[in-house]
PASEBA-1860 file (N, C-alpha, C; in nm, 3 decimals):
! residues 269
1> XXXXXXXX> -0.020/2.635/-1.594/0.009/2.669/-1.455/-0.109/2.635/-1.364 ~ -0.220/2.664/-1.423/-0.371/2.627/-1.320/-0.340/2.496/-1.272 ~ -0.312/2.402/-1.419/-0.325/2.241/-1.390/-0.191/2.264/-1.281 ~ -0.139/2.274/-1.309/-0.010/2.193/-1.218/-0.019/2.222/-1.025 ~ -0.070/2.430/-1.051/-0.164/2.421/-0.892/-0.277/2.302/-0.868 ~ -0.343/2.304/-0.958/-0.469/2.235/-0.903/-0.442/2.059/-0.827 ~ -0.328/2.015/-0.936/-0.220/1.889/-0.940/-0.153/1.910/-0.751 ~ -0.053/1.992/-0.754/-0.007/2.044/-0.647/-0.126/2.033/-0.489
9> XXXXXXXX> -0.244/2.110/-0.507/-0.339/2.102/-0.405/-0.390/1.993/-0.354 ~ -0.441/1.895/-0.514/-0.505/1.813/-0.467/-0.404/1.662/-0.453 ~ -0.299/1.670/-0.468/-0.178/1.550/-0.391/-0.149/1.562/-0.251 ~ -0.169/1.707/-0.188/-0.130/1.777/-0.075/-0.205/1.701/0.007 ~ -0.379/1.716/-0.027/-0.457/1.653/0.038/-0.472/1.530/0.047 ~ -0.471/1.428/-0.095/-0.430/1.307/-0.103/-0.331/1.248/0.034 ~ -0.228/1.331/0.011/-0.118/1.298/0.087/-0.145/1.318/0.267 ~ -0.212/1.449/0.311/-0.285/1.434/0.426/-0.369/1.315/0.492
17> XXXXXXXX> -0.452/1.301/0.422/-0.566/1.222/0.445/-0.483/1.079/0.429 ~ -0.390/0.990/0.341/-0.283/0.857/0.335/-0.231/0.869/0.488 ~ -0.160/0.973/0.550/-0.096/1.017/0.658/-0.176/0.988/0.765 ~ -0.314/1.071/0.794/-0.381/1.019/0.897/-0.426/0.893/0.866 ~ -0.510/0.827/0.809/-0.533/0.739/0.808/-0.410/0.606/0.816 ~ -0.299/0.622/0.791/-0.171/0.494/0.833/-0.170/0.547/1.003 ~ -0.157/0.638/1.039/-0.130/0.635/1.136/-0.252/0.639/1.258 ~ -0.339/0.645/1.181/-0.520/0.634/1.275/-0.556/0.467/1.277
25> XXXXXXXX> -0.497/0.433/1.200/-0.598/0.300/1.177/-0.449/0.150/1.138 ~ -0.316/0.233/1.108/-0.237/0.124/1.120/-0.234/0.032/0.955 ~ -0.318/0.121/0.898/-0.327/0.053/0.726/-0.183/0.112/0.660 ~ -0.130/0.044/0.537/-0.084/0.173/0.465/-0.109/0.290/0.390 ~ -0.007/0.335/0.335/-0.082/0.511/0.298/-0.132/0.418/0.114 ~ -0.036/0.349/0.110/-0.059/0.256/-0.027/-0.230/0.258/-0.080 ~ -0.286/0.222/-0.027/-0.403/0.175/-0.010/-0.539/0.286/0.006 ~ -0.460/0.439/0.027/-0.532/0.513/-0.014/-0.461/0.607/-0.126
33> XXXXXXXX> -0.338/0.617/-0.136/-0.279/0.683/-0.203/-0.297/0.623/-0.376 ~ -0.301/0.514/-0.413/-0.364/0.457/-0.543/-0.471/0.497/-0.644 ~ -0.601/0.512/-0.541/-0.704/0.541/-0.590/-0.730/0.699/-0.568 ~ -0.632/0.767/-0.517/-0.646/0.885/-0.522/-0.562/0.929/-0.603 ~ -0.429/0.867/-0.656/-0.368/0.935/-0.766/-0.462/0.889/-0.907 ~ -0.551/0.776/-0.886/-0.594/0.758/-1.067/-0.679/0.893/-1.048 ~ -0.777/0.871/-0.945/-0.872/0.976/-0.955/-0.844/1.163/-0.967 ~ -0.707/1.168/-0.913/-0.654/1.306/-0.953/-0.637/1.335/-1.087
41> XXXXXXXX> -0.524/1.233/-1.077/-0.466/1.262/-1.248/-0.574/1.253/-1.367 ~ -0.688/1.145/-1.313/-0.755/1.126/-1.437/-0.835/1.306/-1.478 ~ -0.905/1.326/-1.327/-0.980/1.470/-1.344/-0.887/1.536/-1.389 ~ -0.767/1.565/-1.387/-0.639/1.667/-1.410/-0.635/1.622/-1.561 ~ -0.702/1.545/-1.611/-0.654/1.462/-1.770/-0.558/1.414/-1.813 ~ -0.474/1.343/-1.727/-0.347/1.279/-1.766/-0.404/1.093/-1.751 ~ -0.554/1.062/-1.785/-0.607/0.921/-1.771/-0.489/0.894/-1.937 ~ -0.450/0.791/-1.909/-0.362/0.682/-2.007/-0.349/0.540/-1.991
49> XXXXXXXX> -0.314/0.441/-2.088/-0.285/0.337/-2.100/-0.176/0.305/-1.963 ~ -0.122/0.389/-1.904/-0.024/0.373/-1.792/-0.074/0.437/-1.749 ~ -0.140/0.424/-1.665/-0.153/0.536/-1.561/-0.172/0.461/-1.441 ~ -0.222/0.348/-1.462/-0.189/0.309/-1.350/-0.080/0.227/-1.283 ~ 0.019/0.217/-1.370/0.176/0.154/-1.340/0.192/0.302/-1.234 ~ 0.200/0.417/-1.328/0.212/0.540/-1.246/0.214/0.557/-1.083 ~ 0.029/0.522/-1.049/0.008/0.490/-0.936/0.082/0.465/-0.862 ~ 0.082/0.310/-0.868/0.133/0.191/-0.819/0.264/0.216/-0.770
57> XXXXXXXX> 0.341/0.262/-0.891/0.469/0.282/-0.906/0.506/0.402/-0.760 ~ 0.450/0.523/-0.792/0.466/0.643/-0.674/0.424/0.614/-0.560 ~ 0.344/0.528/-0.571/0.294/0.474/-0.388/0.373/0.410/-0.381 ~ 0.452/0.318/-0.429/0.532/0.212/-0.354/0.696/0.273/-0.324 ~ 0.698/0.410/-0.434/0.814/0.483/-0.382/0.844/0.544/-0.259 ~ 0.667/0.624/-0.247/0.609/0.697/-0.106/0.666/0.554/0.028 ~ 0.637/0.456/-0.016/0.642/0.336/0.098/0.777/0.303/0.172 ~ 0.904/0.315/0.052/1.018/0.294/0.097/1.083/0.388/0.229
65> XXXXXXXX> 1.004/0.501/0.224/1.071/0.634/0.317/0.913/0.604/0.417 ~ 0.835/0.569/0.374/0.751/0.582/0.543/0.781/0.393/0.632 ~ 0.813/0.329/0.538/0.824/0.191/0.606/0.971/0.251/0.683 ~ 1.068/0.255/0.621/1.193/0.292/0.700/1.151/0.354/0.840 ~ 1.145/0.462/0.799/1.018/0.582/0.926/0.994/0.481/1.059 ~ 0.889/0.415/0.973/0.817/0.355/1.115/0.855/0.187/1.163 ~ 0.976/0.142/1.091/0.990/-0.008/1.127/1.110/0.082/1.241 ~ 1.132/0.141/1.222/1.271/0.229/1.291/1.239/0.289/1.424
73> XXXXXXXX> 1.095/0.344/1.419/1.046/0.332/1.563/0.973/0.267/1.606 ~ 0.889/0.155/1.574/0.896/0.002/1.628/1.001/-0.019/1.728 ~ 1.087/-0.028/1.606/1.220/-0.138/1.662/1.264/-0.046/1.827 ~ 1.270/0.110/1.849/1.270/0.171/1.929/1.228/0.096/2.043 ~ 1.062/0.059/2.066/1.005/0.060/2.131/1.000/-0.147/2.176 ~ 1.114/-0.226/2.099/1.103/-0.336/2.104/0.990/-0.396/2.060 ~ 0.930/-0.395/1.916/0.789/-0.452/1.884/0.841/-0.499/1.747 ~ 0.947/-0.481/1.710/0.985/-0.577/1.580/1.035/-0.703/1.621
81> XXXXXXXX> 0.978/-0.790/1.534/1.009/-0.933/1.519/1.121/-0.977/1.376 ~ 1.211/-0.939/1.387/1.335/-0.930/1.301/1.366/-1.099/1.256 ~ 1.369/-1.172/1.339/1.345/-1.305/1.283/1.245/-1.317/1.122 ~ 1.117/-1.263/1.223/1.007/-1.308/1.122/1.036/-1.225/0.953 ~ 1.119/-1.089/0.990/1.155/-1.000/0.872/1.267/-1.053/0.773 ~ 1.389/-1.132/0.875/1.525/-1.177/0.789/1.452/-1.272/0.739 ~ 1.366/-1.431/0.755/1.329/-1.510/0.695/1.244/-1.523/0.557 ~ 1.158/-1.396/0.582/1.034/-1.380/0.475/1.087/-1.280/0.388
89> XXXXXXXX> 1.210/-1.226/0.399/1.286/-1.114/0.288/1.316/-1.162/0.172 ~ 1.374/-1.311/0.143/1.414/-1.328/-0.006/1.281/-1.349/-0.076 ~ 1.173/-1.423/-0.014/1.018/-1.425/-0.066/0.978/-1.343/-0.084 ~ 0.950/-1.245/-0.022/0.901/-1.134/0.020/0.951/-1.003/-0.140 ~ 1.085/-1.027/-0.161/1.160/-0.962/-0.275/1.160/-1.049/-0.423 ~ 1.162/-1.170/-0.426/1.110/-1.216/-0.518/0.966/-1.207/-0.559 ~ 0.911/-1.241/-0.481/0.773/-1.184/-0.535/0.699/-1.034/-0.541 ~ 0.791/-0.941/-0.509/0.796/-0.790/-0.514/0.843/-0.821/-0.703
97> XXXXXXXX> 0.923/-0.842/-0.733/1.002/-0.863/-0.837/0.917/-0.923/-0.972 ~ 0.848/-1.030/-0.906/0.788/-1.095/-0.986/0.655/-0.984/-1.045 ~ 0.617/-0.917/-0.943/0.468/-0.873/-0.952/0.499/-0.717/-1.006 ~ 0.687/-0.658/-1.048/0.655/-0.558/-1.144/0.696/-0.598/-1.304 ~ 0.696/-0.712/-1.267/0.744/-0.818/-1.434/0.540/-0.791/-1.482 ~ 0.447/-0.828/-1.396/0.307/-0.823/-1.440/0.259/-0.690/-1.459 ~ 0.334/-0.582/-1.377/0.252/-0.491/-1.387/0.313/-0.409/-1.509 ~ 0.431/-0.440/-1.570/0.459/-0.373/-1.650/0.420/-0.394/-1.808
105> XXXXXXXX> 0.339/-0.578/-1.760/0.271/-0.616/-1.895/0.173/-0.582/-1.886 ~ 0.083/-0.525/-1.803/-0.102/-0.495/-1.769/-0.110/-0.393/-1.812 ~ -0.232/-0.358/-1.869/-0.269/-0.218/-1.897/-0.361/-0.178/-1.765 ~ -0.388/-0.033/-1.824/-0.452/0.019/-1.720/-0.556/-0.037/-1.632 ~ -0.650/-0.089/-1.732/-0.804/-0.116/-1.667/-0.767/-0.306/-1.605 ~ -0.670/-0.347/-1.616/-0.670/-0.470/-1.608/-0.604/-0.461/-1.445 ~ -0.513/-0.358/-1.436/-0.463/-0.309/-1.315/-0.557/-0.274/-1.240 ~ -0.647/-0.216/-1.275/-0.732/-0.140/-1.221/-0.848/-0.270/-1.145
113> XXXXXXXX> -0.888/-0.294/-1.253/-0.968/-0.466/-1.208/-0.887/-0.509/-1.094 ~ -0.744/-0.564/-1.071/-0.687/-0.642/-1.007/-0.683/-0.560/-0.862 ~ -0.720/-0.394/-0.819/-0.691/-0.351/-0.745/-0.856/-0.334/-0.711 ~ -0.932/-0.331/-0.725/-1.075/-0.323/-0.727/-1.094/-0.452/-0.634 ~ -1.054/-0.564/-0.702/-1.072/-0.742/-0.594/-0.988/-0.764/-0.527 ~ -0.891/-0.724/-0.493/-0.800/-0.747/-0.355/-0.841/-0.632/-0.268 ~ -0.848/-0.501/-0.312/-0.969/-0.406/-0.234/-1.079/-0.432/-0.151 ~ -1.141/-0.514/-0.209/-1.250/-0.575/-0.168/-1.229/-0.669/-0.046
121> XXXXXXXX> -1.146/-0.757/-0.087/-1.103/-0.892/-0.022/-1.061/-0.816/0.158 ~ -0.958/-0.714/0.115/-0.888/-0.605/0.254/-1.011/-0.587/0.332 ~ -1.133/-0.501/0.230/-1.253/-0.424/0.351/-1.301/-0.574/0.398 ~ -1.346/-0.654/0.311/-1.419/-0.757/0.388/-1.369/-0.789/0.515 ~ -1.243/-0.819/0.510/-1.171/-0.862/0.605/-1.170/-0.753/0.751 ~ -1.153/-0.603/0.704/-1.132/-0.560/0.769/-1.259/-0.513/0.889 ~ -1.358/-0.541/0.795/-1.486/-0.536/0.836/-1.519/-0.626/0.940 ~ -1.507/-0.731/0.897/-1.557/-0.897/0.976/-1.489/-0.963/1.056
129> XXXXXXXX> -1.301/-0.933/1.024/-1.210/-0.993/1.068/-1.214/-0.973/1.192 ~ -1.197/-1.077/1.270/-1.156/-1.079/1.448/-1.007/-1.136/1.437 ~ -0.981/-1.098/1.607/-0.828/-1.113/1.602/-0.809/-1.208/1.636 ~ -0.920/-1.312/1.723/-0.910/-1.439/1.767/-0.900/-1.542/1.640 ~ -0.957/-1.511/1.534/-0.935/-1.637/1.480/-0.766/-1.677/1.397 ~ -0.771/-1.782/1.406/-0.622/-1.853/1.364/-0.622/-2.002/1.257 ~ -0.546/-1.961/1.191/-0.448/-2.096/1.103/-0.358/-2.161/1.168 ~ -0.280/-2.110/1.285/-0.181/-2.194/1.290/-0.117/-2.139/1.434
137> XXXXXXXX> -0.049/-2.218/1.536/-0.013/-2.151/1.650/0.165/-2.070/1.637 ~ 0.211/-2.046/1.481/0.348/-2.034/1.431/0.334/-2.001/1.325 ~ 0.424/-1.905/1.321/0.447/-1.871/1.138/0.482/-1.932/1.047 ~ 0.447/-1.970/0.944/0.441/-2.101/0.877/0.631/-2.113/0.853 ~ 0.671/-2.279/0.810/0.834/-2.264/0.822/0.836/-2.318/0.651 ~ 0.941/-2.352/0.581/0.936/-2.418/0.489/0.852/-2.393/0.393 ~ 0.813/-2.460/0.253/0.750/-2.450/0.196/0.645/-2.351/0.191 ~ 0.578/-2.363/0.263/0.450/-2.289/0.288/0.496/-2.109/0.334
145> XXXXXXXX> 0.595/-2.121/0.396/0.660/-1.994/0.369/0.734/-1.909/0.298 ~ 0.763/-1.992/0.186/0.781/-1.938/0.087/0.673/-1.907/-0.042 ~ 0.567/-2.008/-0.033/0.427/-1.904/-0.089/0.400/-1.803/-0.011 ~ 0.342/-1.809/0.115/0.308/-1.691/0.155/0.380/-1.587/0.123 ~ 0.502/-1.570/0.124/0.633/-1.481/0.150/0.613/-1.407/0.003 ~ 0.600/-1.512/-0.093/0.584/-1.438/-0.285/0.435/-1.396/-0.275 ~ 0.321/-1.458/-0.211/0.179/-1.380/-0.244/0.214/-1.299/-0.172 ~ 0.227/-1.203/-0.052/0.270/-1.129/0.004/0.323/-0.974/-0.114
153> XXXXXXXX> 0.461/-1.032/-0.126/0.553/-0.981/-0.219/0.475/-0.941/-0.369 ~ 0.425/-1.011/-0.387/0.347/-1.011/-0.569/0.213/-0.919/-0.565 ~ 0.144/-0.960/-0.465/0.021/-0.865/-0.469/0.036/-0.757/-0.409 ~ 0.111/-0.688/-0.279/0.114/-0.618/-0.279/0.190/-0.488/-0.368 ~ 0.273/-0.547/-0.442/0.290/-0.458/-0.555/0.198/-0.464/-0.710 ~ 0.098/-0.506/-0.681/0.019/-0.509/-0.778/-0.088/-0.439/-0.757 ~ -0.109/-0.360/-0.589/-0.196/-0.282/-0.560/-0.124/-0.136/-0.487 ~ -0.008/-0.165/-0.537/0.090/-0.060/-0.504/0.086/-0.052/-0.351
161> XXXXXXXX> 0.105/-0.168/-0.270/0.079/-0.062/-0.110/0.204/-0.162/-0.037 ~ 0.238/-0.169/0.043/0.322/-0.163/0.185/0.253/-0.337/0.258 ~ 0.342/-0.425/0.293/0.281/-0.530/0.346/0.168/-0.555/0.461 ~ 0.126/-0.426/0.552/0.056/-0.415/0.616/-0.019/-0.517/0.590 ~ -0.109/-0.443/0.484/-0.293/-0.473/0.446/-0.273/-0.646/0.375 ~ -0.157/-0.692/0.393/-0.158/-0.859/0.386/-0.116/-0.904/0.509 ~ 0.027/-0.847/0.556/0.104/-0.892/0.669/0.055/-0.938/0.767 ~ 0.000/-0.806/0.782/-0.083/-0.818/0.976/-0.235/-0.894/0.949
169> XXXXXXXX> -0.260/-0.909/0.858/-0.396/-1.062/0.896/-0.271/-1.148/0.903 ~ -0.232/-1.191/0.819/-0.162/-1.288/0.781/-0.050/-1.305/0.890 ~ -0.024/-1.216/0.945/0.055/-1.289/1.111/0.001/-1.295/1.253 ~ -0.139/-1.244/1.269/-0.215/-1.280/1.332/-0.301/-1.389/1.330 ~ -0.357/-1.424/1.223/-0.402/-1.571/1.177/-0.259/-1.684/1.196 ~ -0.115/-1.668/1.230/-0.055/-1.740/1.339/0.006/-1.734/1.399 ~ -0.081/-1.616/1.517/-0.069/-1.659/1.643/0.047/-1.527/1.704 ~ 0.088/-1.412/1.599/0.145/-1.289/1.629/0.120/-1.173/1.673
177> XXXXXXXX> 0.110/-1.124/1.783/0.018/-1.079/1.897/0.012/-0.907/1.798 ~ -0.090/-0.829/1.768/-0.144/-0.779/1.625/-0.025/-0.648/1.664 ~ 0.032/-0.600/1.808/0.115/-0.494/1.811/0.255/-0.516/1.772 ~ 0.302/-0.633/1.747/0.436/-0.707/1.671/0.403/-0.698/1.559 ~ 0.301/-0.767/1.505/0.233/-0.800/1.322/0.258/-0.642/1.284 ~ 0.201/-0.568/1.346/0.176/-0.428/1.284/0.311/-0.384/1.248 ~ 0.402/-0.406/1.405/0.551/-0.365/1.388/0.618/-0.423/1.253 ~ 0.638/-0.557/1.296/0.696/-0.629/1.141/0.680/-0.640/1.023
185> XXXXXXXX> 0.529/-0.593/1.022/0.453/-0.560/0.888/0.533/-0.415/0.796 ~ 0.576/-0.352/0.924/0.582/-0.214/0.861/0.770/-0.264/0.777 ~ 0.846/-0.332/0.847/0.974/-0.366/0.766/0.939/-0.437/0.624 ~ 0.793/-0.506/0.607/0.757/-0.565/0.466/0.740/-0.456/0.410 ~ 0.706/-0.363/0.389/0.701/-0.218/0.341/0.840/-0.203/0.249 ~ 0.948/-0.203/0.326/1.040/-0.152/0.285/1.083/-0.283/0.138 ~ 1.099/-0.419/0.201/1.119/-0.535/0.091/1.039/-0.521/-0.002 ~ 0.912/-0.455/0.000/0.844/-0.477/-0.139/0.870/-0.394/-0.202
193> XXXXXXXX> 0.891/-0.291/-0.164/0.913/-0.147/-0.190/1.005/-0.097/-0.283 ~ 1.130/-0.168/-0.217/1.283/-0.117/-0.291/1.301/-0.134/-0.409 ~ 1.310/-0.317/-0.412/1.310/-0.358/-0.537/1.174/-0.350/-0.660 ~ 1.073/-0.280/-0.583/0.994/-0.313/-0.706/1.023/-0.170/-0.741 ~ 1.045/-0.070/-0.664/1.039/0.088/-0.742/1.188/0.073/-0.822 ~ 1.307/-0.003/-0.794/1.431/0.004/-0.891/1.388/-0.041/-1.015 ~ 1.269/-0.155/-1.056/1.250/-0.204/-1.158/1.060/-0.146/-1.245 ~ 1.029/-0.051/-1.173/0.964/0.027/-1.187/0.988/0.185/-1.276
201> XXXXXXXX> 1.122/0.187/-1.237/1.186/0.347/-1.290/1.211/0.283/-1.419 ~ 1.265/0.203/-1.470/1.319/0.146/-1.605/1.189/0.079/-1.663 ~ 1.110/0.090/-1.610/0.951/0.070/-1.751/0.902/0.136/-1.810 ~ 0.908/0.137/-1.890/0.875/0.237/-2.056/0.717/0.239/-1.999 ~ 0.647/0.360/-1.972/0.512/0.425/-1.974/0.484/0.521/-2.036 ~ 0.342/0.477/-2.136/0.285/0.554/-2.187/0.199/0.676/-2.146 ~ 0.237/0.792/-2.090/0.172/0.923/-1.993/0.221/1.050/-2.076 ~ 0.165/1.140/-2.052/0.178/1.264/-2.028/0.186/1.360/-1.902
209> XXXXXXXX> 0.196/1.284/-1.813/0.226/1.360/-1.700/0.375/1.384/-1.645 ~ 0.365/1.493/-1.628/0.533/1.590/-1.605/0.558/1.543/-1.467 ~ 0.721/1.524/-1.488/0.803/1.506/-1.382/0.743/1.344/-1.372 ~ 0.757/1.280/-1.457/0.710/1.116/-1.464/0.846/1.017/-1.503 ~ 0.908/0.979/-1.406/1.025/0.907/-1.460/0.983/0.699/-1.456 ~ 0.965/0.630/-1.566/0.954/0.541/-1.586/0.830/0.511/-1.496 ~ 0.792/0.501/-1.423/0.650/0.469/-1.355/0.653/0.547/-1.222 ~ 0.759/0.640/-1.201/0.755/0.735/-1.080/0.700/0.851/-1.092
217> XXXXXXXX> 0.611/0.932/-1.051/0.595/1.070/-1.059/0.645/1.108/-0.930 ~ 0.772/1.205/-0.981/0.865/1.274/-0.864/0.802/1.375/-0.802 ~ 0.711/1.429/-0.838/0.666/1.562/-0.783/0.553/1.511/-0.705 ~ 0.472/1.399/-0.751/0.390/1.307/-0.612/0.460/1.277/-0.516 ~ 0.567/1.190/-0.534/0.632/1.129/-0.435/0.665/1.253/-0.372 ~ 0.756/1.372/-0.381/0.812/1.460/-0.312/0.694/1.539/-0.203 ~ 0.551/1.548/-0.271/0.452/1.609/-0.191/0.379/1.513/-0.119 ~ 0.357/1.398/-0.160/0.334/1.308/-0.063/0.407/1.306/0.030
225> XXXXXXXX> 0.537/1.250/0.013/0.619/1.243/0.217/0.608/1.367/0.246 ~ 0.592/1.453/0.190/0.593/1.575/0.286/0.490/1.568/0.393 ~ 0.398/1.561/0.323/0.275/1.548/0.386/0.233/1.433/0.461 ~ 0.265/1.347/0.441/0.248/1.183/0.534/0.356/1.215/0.675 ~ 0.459/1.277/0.607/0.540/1.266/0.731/0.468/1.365/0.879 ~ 0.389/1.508/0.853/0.349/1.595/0.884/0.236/1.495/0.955 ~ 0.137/1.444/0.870/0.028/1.406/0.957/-0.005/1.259/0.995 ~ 0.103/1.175/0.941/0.058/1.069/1.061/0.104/1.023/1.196
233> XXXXXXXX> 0.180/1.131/1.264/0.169/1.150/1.418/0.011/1.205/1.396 ~ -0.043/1.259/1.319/-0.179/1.352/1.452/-0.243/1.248/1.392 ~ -0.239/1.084/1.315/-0.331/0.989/1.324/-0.305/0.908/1.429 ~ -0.156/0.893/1.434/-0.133/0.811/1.576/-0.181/0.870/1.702 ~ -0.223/0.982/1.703/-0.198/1.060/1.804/-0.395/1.010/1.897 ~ -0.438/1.056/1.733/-0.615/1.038/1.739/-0.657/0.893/1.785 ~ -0.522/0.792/1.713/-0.599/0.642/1.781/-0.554/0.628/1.881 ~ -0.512/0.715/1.952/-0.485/0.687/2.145/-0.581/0.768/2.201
241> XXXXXXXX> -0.658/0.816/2.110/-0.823/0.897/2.190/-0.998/0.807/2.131 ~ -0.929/0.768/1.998/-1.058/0.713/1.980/-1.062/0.544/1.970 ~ -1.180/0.504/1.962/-1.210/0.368/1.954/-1.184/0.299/1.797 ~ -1.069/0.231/1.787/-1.027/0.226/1.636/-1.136/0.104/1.545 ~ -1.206/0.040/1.633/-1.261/-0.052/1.563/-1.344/-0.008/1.480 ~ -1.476/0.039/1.519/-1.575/0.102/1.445/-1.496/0.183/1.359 ~ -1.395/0.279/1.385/-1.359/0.345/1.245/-1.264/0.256/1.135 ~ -1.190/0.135/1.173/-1.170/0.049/1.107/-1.273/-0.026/1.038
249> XXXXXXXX> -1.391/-0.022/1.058/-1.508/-0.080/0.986/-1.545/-0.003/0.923 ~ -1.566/0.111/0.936/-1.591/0.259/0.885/-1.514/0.248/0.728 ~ -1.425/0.261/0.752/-1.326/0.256/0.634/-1.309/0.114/0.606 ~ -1.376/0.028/0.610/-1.368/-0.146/0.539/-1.430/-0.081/0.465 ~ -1.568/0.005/0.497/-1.695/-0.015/0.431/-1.644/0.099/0.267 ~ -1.558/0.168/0.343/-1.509/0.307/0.220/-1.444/0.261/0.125 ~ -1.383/0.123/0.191/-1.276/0.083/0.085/-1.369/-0.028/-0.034 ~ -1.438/-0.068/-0.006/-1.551/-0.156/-0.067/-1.593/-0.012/-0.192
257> XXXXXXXX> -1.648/0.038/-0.136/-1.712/0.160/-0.213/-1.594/0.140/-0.368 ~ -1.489/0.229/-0.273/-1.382/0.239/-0.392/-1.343/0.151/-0.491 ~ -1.330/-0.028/-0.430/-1.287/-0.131/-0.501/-1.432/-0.145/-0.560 ~ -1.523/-0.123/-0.562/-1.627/-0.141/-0.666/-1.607/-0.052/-0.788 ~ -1.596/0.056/-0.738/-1.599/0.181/-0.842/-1.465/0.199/-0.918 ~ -1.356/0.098/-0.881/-1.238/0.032/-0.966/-1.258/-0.053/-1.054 ~ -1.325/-0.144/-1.029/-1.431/-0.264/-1.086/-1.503/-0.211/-1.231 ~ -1.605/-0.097/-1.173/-1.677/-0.051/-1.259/-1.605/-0.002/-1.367
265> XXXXX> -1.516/0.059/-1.354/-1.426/0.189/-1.415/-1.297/0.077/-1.502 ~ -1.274/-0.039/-1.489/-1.223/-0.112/-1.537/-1.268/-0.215/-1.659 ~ -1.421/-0.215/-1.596/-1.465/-0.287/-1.702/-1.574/-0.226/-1.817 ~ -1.558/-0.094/-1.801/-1.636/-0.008/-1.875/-1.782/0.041/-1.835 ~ -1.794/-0.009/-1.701/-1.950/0.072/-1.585/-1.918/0.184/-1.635
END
């Protein structure tokens, strides 16, 4: 009973802190919610050969109900680019598809590695990145949009998060003014989302953690939206008072921290 309070408390907060921060800074909750479920569960002692399908798996469940959420009031406010969403959807789901075919062959620490260097790759970016610079004056058509559309799709379910933390560089680098990117970003959420958590529930994982269905933990997911839903109005609320850049650098620099100490923790540091 201790563990399962202590489990209970510290998802609550997990789940707070994913909440403000998507809605302070416009990231997904993906991207903090990952490294806070290994690091719970592991202190809680449920560290396993799966544990991090686990992760992956419950954040990207958490994603399907907050992308809905917020592509839904976007679209409210006229800031979805629905073009750019119907085109990049069959890519976008194939390579969602493709990338829980990998994660269901990876073990833990190899997952863990792979979320440690695209971690990295996000803060750098998020750190250094300006909005002026560009690839292209158009979203790529043809060919080239259908790689983007599967790296998109593939990695972000390989770091369990929501198309954001690819999308919106990646549609601002051509030429998508960053309050649309953000909007349209948030409907990639939902495409990566769906299909990778349907083929996520049917993967045999090796855990001990209760209320764990095939790579879902139901009792995360259920306390997570609770809690995301609760506090990321008072993040949206905070980035219409504060200056988001510096705290977007702020947190490049946090997320570096973390993708090192994924790194480490993967390769036996």
């Amino acid at each position: 009973m201790s563990v399962l309070v202590s489990m209970v408390l510290l998802l609550l907060v997990i789940g707070a802190v994913a909440g403000v921060m998507a809605g302070l800074l416009g990231v997904g909750g993906g991207i903090v919610l990952v490294p806070g479920f290994y690091y719970a569960f592991s202190a809680l002692g449920y560290e396993s050969a799966g544990l991090m399908q686990i992760c992956l798996g419950t954040s990207l469940a958490t994603i399907i109900v907050t992308s809905i959420r917020s592509v839904l009031a976007h679209h409210r406010k006229g800031a979805v680019e629905w073009a750019i969403l119907r085109s990049w959807a069959p890519g976008i789901g194939i390579g969602a598809l493709i990338g829980v075919l990998a994660v269901s062959n990876l073990r833990s620490d190899a997952l863990q590695a792979i979320f440690g260097a695209l971690a990295m790759i996000i803060a750098i970016y998020m750190i250094f990145g300006k909005l002026s610079w560009r690839l292209g004056e158009a979203m790529p058509q043809g060919p080239l949009r259908w790689v983007f559309s599967h790296l998109v799709g593939f990695f972000s379910v390989l770091m369990g998060i929501g198309g954001g933390s690819f999308g919106v560089p990646l549609m601002t680098l051509f030429n998508v003014p960053v309050h649309r990117a953000v909007a349209t970003a948030a409907g990639f959420g939902a495409l990566i989302a769906i299909p990778a958590v349907v083929g996520l529930l049917i993967v045999p994982v090796e855990t001990s953690l209760p209320y764990t269905v095939g790579a879902i933990n139901l009792a995360a997911f259920l306390l997570i939206i609770t809690m995301t839903m609760l506090t990321a109005p008072l993040g949206a609320e905070l980035a219409h008072r504060l200056n988001p850049k510096p705290l977007k650098r702020a947190f490049g620099v946090f997320l570096c921290v973390v993708g090192a100490n994924m790194l480490r923790q993967a390769f036996g540091g």
